[in-house]
NUSENU-568982 format. One record per residue (C-alpha): residue number from 1; residue in three letters; x, y, z. Coordinates in Angstrom, 3 decimals, always signed. Layout:
+-----+--------+----------+----------+----------+
| num | residu |     east |    north |       up |
+-----+--------+----------+----------+----------+
| NUM |    ALA |        X |        Y |        Z |
...
+-----+--------+----------+----------+----------+
This chain:
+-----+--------+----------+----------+----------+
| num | residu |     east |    north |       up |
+-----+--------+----------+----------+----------+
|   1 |    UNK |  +94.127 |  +69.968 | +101.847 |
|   2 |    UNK |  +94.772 |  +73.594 | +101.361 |
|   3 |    UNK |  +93.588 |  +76.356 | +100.143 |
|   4 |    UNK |  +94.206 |  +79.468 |  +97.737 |
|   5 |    UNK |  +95.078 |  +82.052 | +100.866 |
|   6 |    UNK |  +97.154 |  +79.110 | +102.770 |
|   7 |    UNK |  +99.976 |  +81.097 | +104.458 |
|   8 |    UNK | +103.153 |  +80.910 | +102.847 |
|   9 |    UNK | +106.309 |  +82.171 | +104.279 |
|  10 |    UNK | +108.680 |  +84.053 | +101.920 |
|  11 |    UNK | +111.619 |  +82.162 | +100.091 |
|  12 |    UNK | +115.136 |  +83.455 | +101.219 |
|  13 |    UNK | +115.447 |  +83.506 |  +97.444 |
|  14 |    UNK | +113.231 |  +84.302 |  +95.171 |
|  15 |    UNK | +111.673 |  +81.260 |  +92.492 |
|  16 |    UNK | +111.363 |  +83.882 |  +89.325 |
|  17 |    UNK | +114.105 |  +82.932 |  +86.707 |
|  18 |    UNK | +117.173 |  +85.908 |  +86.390 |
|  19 |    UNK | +115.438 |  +86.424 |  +82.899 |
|  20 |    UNK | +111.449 |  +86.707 |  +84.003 |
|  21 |    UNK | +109.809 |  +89.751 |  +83.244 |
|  22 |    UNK | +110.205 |  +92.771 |  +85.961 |
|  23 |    UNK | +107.612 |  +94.362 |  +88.057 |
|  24 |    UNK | +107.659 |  +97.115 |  +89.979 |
|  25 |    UNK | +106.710 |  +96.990 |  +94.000 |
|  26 |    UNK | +105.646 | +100.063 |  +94.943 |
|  27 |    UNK | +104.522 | +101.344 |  +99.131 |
|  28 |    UNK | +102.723 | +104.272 | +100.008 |
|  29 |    UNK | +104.134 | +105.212 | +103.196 |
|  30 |    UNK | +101.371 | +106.724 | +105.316 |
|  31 |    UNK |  +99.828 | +106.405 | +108.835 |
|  32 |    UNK |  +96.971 | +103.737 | +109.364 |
|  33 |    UNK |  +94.506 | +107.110 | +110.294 |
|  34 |    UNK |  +95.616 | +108.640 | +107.230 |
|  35 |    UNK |  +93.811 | +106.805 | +104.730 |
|  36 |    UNK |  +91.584 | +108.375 | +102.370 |
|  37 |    UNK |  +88.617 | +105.857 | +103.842 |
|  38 |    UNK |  +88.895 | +107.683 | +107.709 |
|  39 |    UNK |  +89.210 | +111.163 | +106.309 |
|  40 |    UNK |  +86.033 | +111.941 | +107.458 |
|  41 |    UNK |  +85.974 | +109.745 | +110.440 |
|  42 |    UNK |  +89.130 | +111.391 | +111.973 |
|  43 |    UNK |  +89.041 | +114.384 | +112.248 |
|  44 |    UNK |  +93.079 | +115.982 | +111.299 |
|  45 |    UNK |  +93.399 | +117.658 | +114.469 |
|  46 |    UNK |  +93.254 | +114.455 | +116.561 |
|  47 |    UNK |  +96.003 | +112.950 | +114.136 |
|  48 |    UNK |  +98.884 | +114.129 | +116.951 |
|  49 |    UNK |  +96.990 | +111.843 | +119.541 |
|  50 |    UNK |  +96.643 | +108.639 | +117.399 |
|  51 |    UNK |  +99.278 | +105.815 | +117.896 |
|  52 |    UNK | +102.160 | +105.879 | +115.245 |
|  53 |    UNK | +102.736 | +102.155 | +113.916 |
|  54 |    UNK | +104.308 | +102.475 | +110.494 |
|  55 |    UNK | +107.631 | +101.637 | +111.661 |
|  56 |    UNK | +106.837 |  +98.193 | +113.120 |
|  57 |    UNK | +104.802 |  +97.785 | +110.266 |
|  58 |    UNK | +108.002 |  +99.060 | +107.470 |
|  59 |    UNK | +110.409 |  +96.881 | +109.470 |
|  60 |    UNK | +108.479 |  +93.835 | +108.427 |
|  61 |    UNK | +107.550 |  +94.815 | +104.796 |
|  62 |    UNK | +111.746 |  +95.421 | +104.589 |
|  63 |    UNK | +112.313 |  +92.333 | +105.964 |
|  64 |    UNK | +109.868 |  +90.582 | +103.518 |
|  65 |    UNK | +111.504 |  +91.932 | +100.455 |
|  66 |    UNK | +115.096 |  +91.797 | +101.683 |
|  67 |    UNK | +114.485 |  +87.804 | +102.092 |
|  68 |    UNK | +113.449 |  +87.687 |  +98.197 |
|  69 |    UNK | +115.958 |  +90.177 |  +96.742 |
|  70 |    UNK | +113.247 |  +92.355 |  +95.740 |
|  71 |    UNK | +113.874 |  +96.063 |  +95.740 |
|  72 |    UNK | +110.302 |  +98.346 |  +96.252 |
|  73 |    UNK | +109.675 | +102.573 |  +95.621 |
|  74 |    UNK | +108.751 | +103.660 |  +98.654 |
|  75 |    UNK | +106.317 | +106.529 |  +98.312 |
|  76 |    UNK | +106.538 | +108.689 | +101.446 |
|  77 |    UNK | +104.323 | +111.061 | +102.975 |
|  78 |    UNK | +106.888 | +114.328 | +104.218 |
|  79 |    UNK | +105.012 | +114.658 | +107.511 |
|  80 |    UNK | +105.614 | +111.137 | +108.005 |
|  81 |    UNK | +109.074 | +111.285 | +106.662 |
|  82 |    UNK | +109.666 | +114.424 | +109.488 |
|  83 |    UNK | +108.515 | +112.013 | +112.028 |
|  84 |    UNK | +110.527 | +109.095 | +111.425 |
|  85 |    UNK | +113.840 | +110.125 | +109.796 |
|  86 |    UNK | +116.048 | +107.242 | +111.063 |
|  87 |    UNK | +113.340 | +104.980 | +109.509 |
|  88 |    UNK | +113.341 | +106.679 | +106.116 |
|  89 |    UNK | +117.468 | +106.700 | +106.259 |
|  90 |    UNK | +117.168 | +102.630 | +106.743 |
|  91 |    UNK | +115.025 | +102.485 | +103.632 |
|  92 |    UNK | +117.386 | +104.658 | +101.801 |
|  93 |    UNK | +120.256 | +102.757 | +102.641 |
|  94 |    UNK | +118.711 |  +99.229 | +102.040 |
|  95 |    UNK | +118.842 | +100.014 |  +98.496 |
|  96 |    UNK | +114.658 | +101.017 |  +98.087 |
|  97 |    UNK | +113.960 | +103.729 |  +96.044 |
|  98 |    UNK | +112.553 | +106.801 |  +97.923 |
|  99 |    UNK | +109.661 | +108.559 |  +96.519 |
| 100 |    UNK | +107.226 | +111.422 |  +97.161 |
| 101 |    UNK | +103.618 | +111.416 |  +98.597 |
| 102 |    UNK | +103.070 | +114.863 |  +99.210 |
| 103 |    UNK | +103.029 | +116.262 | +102.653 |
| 104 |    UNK | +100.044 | +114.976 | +104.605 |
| 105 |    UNK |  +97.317 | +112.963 | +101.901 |
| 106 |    UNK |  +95.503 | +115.715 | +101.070 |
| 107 |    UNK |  +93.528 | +114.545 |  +97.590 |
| 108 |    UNK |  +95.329 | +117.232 |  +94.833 |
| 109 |    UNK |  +91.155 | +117.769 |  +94.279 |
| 110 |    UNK |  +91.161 | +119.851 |  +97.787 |
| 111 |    UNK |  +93.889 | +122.063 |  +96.551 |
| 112 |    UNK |  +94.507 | +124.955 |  +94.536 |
| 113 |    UNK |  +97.353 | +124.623 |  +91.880 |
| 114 |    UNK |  +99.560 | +127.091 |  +94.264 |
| 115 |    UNK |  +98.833 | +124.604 |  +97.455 |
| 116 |    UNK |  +99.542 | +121.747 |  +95.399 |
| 117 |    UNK | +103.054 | +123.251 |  +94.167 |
| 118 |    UNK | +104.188 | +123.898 |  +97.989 |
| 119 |    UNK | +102.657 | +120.848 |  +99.441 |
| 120 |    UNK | +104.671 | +118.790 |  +97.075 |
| 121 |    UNK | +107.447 | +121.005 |  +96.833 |
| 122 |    UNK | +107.461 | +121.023 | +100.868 |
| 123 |    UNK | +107.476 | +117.081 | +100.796 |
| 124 |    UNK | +110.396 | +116.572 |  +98.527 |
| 125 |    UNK | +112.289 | +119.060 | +100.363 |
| 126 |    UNK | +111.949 | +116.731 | +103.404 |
| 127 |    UNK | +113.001 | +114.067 | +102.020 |
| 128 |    UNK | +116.223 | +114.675 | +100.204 |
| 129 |    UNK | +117.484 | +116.951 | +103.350 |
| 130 |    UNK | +116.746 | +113.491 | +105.347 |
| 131 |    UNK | +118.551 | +111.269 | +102.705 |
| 132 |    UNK | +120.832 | +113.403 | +101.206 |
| 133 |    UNK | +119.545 | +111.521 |  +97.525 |
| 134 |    UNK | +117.131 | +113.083 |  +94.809 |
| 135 |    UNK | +113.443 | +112.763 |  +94.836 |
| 136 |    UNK | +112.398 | +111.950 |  +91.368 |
| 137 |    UNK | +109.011 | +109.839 |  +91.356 |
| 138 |    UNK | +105.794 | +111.373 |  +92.799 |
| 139 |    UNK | +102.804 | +109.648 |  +93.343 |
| 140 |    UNK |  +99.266 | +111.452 |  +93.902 |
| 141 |    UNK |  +97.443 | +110.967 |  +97.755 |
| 142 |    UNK |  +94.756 | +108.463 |  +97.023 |
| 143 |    UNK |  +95.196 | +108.348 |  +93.010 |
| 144 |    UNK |  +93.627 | +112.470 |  +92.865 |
| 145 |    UNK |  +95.381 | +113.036 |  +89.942 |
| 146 |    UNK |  +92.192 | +113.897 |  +87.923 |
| 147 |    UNK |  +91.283 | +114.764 |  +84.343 |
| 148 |    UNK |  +91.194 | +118.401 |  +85.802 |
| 149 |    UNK |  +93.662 | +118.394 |  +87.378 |
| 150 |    UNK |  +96.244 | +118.173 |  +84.578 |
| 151 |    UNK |  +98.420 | +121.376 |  +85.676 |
| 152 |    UNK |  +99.964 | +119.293 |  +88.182 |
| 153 |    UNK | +102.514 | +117.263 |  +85.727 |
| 154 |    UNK | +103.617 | +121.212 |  +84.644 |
| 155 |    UNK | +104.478 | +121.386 |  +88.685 |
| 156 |    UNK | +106.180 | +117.785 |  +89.139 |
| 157 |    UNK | +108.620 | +118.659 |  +85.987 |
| 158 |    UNK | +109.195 | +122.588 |  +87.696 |
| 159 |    UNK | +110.302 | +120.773 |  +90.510 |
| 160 |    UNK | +112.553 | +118.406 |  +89.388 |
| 161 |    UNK | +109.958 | +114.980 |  +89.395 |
| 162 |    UNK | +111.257 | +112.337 |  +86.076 |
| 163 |    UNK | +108.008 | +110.339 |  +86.719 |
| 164 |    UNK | +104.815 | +109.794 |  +88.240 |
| 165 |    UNK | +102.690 | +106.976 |  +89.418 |
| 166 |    UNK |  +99.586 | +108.608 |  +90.134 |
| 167 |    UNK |  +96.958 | +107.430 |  +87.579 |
| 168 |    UNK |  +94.632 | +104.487 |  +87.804 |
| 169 |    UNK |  +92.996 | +104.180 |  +84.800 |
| 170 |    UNK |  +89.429 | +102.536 |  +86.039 |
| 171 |    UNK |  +85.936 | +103.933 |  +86.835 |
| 172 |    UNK |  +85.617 | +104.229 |  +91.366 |
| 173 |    UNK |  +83.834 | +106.266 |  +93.511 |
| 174 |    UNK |  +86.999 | +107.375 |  +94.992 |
| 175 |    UNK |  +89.258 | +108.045 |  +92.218 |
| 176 |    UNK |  +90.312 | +106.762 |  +88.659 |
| 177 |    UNK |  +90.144 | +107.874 |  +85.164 |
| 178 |    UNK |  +88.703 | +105.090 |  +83.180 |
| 179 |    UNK |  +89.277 | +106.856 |  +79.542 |
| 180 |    UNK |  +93.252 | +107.560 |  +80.628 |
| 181 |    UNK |  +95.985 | +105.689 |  +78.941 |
| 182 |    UNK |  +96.615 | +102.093 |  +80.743 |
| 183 |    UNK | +100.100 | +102.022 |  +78.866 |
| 184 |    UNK | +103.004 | +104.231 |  +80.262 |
| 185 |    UNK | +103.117 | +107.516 |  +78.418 |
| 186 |    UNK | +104.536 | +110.931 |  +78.088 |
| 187 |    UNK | +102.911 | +114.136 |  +79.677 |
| 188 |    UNK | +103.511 | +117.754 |  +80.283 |
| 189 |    UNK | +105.108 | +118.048 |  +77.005 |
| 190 |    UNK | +107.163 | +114.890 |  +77.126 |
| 191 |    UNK | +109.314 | +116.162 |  +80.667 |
| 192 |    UNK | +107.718 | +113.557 |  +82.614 |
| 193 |    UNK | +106.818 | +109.859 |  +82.391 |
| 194 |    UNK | +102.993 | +108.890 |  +83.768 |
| 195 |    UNK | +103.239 | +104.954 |  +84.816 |
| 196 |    UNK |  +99.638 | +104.473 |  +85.607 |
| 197 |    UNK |  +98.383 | +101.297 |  +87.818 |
| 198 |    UNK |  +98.659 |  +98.498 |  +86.424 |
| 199 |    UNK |  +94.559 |  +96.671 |  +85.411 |
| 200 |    UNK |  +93.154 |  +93.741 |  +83.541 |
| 201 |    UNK |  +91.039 |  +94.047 |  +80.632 |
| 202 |    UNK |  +88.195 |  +91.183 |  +79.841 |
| 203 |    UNK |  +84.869 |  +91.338 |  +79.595 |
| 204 |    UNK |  +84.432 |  +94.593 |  +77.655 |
| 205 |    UNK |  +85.850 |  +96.781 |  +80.766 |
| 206 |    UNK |  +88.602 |  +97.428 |  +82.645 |
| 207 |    UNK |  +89.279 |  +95.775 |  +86.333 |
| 208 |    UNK |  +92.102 |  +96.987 |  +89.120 |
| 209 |    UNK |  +94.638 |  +94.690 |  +89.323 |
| 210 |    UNK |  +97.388 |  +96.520 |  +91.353 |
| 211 |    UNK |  +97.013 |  +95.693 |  +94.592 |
| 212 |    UNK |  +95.876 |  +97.317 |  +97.447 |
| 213 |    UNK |  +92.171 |  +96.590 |  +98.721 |
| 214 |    UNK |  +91.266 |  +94.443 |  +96.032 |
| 215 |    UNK |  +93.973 |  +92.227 |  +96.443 |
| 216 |    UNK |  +93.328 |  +91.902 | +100.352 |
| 217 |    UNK |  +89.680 |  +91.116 |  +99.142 |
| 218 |    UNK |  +90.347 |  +88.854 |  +96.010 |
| 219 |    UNK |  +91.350 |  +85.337 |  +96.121 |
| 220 |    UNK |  +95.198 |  +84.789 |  +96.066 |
| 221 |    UNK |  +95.698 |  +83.400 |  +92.808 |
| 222 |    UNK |  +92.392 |  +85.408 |  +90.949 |
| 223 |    UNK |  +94.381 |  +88.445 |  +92.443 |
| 224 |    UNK |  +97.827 |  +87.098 |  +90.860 |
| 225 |    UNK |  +96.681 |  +86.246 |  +87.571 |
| 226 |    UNK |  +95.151 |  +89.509 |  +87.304 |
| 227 |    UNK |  +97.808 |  +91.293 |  +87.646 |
| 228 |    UNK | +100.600 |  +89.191 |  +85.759 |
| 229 |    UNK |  +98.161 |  +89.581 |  +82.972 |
| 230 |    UNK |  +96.914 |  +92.717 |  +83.371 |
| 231 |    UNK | +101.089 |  +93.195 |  +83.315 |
| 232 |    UNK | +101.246 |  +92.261 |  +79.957 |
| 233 |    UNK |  +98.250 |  +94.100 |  +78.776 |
| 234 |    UNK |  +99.841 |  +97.195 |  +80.238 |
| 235 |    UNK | +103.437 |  +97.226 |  +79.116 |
| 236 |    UNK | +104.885 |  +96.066 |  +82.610 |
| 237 |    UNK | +103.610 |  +95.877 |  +86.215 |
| 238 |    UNK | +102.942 |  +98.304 |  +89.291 |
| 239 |    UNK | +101.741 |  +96.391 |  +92.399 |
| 240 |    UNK | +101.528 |  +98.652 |  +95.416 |
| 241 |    UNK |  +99.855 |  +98.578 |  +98.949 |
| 242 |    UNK | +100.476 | +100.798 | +102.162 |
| 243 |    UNK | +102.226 |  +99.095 | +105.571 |
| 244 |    UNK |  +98.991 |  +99.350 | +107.197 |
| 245 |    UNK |  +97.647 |  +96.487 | +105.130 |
| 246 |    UNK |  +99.687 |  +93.562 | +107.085 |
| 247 |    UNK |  +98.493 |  +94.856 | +110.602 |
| 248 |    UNK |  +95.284 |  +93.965 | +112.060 |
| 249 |    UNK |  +95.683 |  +95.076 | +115.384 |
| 250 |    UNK |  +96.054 |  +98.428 | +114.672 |
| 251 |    UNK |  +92.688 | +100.668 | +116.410 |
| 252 |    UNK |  +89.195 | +100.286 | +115.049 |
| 253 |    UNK |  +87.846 | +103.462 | +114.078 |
| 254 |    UNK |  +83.827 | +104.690 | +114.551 |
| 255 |    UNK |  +83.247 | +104.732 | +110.640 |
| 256 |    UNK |  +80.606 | +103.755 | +107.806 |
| 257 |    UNK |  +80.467 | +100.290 | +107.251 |
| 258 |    UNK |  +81.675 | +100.700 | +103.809 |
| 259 |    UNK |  +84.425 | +102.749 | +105.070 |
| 260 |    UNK |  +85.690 |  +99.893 | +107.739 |
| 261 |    UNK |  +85.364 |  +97.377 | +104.700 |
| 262 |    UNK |  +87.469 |  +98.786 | +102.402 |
| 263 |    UNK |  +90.281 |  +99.498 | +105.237 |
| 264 |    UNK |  +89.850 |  +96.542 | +107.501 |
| 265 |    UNK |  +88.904 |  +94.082 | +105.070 |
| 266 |    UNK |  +91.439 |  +90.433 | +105.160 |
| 267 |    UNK |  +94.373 |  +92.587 | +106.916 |
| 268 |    UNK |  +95.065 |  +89.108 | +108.626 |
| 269 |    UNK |  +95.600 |  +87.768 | +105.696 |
| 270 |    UNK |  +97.751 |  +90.594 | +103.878 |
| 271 |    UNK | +101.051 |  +89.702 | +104.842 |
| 272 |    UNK | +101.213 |  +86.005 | +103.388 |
| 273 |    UNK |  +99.233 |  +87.146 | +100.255 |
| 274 |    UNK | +102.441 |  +89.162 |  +99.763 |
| 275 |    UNK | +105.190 |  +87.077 | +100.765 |
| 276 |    UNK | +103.440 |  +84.754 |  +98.224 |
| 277 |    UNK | +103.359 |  +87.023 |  +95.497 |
| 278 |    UNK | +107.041 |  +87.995 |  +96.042 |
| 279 |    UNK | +108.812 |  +84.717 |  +95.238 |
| 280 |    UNK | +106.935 |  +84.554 |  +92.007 |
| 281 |    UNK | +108.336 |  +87.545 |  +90.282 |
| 282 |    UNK | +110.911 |  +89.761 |  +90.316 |
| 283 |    UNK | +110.447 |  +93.011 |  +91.743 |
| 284 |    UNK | +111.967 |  +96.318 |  +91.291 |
| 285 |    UNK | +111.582 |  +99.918 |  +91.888 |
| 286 |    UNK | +110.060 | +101.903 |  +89.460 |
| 287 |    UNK | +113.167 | +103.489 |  +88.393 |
| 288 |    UNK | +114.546 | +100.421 |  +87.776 |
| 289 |    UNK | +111.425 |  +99.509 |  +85.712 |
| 290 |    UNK | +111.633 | +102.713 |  +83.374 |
| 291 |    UNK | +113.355 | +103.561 |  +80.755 |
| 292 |    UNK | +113.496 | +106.329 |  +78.074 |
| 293 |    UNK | +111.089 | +103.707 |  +75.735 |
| 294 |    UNK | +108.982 | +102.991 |  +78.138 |
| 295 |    UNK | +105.507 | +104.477 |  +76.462 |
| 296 |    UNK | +103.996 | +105.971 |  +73.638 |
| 297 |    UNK | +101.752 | +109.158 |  +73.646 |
| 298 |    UNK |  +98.355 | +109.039 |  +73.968 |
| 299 |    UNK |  +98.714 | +104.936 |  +73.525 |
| 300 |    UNK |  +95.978 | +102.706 |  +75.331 |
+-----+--------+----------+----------+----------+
């Protein structure tokens, strides 16, 4: 007997039919003591002293997805970027599409519209001198684009952004905009495309059905059909996660409990839950997903 979270090992090709509907795979490319559930458990200034392990934990992820076909955007932090070039090159040249993170996961709440403009601007400066390609999708650290903070989209079109990912239209604690368009859509006077997260609507409310913590925490195939259907609900997919999520042995940190939940919770059990879920669809990179039709103003 088996059961819903039995490890499965990825196909060499993928089972989705050529004509199946697309998603888009999408990584946030950050440190493990970078998430937004240490920031106030690590203090910044200790960051040089804490053990890099995003490129053992990339080389996997890229192996995953090269064994299905799939092709992911690959949001990178700069700093992180600066740190590893030869790893961001590899991406590059695998075929992934390299996108922007900002600098170092500050939440766009923390900064003034100026900072914003440089961190950003800083970021995809690093990453097209490292690739030698243009930077055109942008996605905000931890989801911060908020309802105030609008100004931003004027700053991603200024510097030369087509789209962003950065909006998840639910109600958290952490970040979200539950009244925002779940439907991709037009902003900053139609110059740039706004792909929010992908959720599932039922019950009267919306539910996150992206990825990420929830679908480390869910059920394999509750987390699956959530987001195939939220898919359809939506206009088309977004899955992401970060390449911290498939490694359990990376440090404990001296936290909240609800802190250590959200980051530590099922990380053993990551890295099949996504090898699963990649020979059941096809997956893409955003730019790949988007095209000049892809969403109406204002539509929800």
């Amino acid at each position: 007997m088996t059961t819903d979270d039995t490890p499965v090992r990825p196909s060499a090709v993928t089972t989705a039919q050529p004509n199946a509907p697309r998603h888009a795979f999408s990584i946030d490319v950050e440190e493990w003591y970078q998430v937004g559930a240490y920031e106030n458990a690590i203090d910044r200034a200790a960051w040089p002293t804490c053990e890099s392990r995003v490129a053992a934990q990339m080389d996997r992820l890229l192996a995953y997805l090269d064994e299905n076909g799939a092709k992911a955007t690959l949001f990178w932090l700069g700093s992180v970027a600066a740190d590893h070039p030869d790893l961001l090159r590899r991406c590059h040249a695998a075929g992934h599409e390299i996108g922007c993170h900002g600098w170092d996961h500050k939440r766009l709440t923390a900064l003034t519209d100026a900072e914003v403009h440089s961190d950003i601007g800083r970021a995809k400066s690093t990453l097209e001198d490292i690739t030698g390609a243009p930077v055109t999708g942008y996605r905000a650290p931890s989801f911060s684009l908020s309802p105030d903070r609008m100004a931003v989209y004027a700053s991603l079109a200024e510097l030369g952004f087509t789209y962003s990912s950065s909006i998840y239209p639910i109600r958290h604690d952490h970040y979200g905009d539950a009244a925002a368009p779940r439907r991709p859509h037009r902003v900053a006077g139609g110059a740039l495309l706004e792909y929010p997260m992908t959720t599932y609507a039922a019950f009267g409310r919306r539910w996150p059905a992206a990825g990420g913590g929830y679908f480390r925490l869910m059920p394999y195939r509750l987390a699956a059909h959530m987001f195939f259907a939220g898919a359809k609900q939506c206009g088309g997919g977004v899955f992401y996660m970060h390449p911290w999520e498939i490694d359990p042995a990376q440090p404990r940190v001296s936290a909240p409990w609800v802190s250590r939940f959200r980051h530590r919770t099922n990380l053993g059990r990551m890295a099949d839950k996504v090898a699963r879920l990649l020979t059941e669809a096809r997956f893409v990179c955003m730019r790949d997903l988007i095209n000049p039709g892809a969403g109406q103003e204002g539509a929800r």
